[in-house]
C-alpha positions as CSV (number, residue, x, y, z in Angstrom):
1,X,-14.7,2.1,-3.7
2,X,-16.1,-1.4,-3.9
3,X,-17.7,-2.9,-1.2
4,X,-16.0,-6.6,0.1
5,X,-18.5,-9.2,1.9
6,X,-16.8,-10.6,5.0
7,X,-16.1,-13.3,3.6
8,X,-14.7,-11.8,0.0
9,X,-11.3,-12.8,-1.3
10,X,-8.9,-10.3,-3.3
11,X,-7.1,-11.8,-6.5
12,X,-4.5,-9.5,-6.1
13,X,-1.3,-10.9,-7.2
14,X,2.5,-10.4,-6.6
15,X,2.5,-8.7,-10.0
16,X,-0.4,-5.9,-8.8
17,X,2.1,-5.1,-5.5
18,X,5.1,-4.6,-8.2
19,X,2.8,-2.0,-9.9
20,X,1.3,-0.9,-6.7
21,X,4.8,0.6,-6.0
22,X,6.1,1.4,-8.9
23,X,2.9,3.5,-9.7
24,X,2.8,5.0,-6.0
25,X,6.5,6.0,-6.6
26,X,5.6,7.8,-9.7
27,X,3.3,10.0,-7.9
28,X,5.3,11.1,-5.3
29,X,4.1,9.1,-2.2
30,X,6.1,8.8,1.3
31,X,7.2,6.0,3.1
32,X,3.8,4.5,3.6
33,X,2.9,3.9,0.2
34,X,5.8,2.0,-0.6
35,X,4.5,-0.7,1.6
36,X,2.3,-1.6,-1.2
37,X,-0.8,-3.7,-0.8
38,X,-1.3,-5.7,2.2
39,X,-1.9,-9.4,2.6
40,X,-4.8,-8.4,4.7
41,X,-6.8,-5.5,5.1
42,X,-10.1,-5.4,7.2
43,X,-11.8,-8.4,6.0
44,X,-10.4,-8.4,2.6
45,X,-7.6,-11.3,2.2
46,X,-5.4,-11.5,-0.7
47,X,-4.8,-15.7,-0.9
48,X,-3.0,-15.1,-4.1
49,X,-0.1,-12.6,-2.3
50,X,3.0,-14.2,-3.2
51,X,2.0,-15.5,-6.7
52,X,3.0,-14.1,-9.7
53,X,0.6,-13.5,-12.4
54,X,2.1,-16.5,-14.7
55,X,2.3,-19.3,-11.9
56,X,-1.9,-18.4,-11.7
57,X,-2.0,-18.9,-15.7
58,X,0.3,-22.0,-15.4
59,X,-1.6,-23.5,-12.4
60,X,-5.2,-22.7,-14.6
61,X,-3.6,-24.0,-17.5
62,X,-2.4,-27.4,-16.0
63,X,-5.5,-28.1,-14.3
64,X,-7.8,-26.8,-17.7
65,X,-9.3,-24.4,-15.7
66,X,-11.1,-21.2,-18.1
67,X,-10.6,-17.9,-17.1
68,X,-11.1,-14.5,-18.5
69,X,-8.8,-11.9,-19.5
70,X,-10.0,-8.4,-19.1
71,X,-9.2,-7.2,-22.7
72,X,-8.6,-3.2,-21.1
73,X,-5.3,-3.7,-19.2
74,X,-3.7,-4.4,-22.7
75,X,-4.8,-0.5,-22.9
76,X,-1.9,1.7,-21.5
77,X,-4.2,5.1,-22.3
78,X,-4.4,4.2,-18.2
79,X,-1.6,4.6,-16.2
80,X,-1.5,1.6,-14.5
81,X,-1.8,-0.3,-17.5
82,X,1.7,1.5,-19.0
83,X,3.7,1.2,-15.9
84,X,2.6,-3.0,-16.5
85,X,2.7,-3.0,-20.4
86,X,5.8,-0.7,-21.2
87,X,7.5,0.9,-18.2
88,X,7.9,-2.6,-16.5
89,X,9.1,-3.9,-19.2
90,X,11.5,-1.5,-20.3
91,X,12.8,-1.8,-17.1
92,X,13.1,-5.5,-16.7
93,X,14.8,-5.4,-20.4
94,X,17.4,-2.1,-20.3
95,X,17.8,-1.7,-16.5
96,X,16.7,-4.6,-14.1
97,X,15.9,-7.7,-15.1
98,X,15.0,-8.5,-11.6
99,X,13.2,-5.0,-10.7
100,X,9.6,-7.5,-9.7
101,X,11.9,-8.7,-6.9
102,X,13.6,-5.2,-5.3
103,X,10.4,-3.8,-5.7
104,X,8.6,-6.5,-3.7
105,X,11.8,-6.8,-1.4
106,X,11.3,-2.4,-0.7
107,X,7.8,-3.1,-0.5
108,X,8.3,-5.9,2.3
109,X,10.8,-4.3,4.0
110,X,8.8,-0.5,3.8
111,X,5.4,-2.4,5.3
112,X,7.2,-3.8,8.6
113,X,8.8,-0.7,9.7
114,X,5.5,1.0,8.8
115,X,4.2,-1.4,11.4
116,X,6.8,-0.9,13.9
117,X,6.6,3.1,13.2
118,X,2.4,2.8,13.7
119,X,2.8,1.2,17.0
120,X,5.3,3.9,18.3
121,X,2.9,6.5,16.8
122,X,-0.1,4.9,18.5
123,X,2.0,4.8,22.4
124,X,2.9,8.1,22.2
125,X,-0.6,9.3,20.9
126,X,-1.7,8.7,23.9
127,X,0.7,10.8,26.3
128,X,0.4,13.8,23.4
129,X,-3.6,13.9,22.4
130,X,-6.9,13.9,24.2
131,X,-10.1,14.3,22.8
132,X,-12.2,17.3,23.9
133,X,-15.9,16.8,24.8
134,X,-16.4,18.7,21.4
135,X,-14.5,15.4,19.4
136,X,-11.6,17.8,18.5
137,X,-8.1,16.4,19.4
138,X,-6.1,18.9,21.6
139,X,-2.1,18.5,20.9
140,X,0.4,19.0,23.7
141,X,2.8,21.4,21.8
142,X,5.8,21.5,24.4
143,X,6.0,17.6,24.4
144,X,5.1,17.5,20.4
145,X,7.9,19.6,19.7
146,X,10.4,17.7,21.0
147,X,10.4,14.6,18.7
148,X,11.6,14.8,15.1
149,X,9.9,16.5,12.1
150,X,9.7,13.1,10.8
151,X,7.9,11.5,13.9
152,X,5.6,14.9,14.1
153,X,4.7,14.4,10.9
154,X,3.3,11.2,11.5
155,X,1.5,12.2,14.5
156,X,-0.1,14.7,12.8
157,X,-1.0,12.0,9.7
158,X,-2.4,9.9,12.7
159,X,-4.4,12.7,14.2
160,X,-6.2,13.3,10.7
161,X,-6.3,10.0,10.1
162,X,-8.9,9.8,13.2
163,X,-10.9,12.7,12.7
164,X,-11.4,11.6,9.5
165,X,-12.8,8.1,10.1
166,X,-10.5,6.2,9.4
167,X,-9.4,7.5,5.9
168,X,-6.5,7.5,4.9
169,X,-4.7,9.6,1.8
170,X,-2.3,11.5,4.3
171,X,1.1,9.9,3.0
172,X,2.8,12.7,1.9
173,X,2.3,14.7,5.4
């Protein structure tokens, strides 16, 4: 993974979240992957968000600005690179000419119950796990098996998510 100064700044564009999603749907994630990417994450900020790919080019172009074009994402031998080159398209031509917007709107909608569902997770954490002296997290079983498969679920995603470090990768839990 790369490493971001404090002060670093993503380029990530509105057209990266529609492929974020569309590619994480692909693969099978849960409900947390279909937040997408986040405005900000740690340090990193994404100033160009809400833009799409062609308002950047227009802006450059109106202001003669240069910029460079990475000549591999015309490539779709990578998968991201098809989903943006043919399955996005085929999509916008045969389906949904305005599939850039639903997925954006699922992708909005997914990251602030995430955040709403994270919070709960984190309150109840605290009346279901304790740490033991050893740094392993002991589980209250009678409580934990009262709530929902779903909400265990994500306990149990939050509990690895700790030991680990911080990781993350446990969407499909």
């Amino acid at each position: 993974a790369a490493q971001h100064r404090p002060d670093q700044r993503s380029g990530h564009h509105a057209d990266d979240r529609v492929e974020t999603v569309l590619f994480r749907i692909t693969r099978g994630t849960g409900k947390t992957g279909l937040a997408g990417i986040p405005v900000k994450r740690d340090r990193v900020i994404r100033p160009l968000y809400e833009l799409t790919k062609q308002e950047i080019l227009d802006y450059l172009k109106e202001n003669k600005q240069s910029y460079c074009l990475d000549e591999s994402n015309r490539s779709i031998e990578y998968d991201r690179n098809y989903i943006r080159n043919k399955l996005l398209v085929d999509i916008r031509h045969n389906l949904n000419p305005q599939i850039d917007k639903a997925l954006l709107t699922l992708s909005e909608i997914s990251a602030e119950e995430e955040s709403f569902l994270q919070a709960l997770v984190k309150r109840r954490t605290g009346r279901l796990i304790r740490r033991t002296p050893g740094d392993k997290i002991e589980l209250d079983l009678r409580a934990y098996n009262t709530y929902d498969k779903w909400f265990r679920r994500r306990l149990l995603r939050h509990c690895l998510t700790v030991l680990s470090g911080g990781e993350s990768g446990f969407d499909r839990i």
